[in-house]
N, C-alpha and C positions, 0 to 999 in steps of 0.2 A: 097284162104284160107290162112288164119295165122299160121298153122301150130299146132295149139291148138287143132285140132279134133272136133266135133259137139257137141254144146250143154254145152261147156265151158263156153263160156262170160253169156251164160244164168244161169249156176249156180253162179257166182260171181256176177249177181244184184242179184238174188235172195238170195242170203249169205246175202249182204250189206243191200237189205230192212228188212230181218229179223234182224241185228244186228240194225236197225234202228229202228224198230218197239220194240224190249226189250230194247232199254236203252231210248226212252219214257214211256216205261210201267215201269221202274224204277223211272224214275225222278216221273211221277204223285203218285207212291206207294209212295215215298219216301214226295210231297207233300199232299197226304192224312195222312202220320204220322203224318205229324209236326203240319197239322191240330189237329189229333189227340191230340198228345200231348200238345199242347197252348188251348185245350177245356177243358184236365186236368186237367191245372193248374188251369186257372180259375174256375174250378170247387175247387178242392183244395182251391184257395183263396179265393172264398166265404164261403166256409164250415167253414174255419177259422174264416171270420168275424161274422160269427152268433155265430159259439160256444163263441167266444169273447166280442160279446156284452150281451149273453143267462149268461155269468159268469160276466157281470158288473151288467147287470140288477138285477140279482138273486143276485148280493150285495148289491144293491140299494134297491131290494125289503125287504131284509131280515134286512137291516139296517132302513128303514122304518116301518116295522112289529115291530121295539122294540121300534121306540119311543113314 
């Protein structure tokens, strides 16, 4: 015996697979954000381009309607 009493070394793997197992479950959270957020964006930047081209056209249109 090591001197550590029974059932020691078994809770220090089990410590270390659990701190093993929450900072994967962190990293994938933390890759499912940035998922998220780069789905945003482009989302965002599309929005923009239609409102952007919906205010050309609708210049274009309204400038065509008068001549």
């Amino acid at each position: 015996m090591d001197g550590r009493g029974p059932g020691v070394g078994r809770e220090v793997v089990v410590t270390v697979e659990n701190e093993q197992s929450h900072v994967i479950e962190r990293e994938m959270r933390a890759e499912m954000r940035a998922e998220r957020e780069m789905r945003a964006e482009s989302e965002r930047e599309q929005d923009e381009g239609r409102e952007r081209r919906d205010r050309e056209m609708g210049v274009e249109r309204s400038r065509g309607s008068r001549e």
